[in-house]
N, C-alpha and C positions, 0 to 999 in steps of 0.2 A: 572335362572335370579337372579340377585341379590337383597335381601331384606332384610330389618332391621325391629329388632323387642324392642317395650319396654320393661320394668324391668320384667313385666307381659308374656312375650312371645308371645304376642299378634303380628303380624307384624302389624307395621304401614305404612311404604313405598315399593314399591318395583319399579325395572326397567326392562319394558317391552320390548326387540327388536324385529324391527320393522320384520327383516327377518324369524324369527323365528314364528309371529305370521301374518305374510304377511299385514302387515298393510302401512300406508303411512310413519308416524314416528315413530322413539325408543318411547317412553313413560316412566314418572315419575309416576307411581299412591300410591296416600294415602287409606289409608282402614279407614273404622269405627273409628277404636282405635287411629289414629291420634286427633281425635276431631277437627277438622277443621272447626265443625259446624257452620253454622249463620243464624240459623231460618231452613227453609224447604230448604235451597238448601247448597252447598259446592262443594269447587274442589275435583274433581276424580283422573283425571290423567291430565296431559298436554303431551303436544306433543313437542318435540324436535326435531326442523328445523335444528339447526344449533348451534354448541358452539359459544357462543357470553360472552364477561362481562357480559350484561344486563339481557343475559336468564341467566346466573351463578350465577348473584346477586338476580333474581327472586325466582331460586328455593331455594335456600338457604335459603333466606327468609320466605321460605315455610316449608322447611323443619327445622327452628329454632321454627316456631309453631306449628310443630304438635309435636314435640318432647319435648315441655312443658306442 
């Protein structure tokens, strides 16, 4: 599956398909090293229904902070 990692080697993101791990959707997940944190909870993974603008604009969004 495909993953990115920071300067550190640490991965931060990876993507999960769905067939591969028999699940309902592909999946986007962040690890630790993203720092995504906000107190006791943070996103893991999402789930991807369907390419859309909005889900593109989402993760993107997601993925311009964990990668600062």
């Amino acid at each position: 599956m495909p993953a990115w990692a920071d300067a550190g080697g640490n991965v931060v993101i990876c993507v999960k398909n769905s067939g591969k791990f028999t699940t309902r959707y592909p999946t986007v997940e962040f690890q630790e090293a993203a720092h995504l944190d906000e107190g006791g909870i943070w996103p893991a993974p999402y789930a991807l229904q369907e390419g859309s603008p909005a889900g593109e604009g989402k993760v993107a969004e997601v993925v311009k902070a964990a990668a600062s």
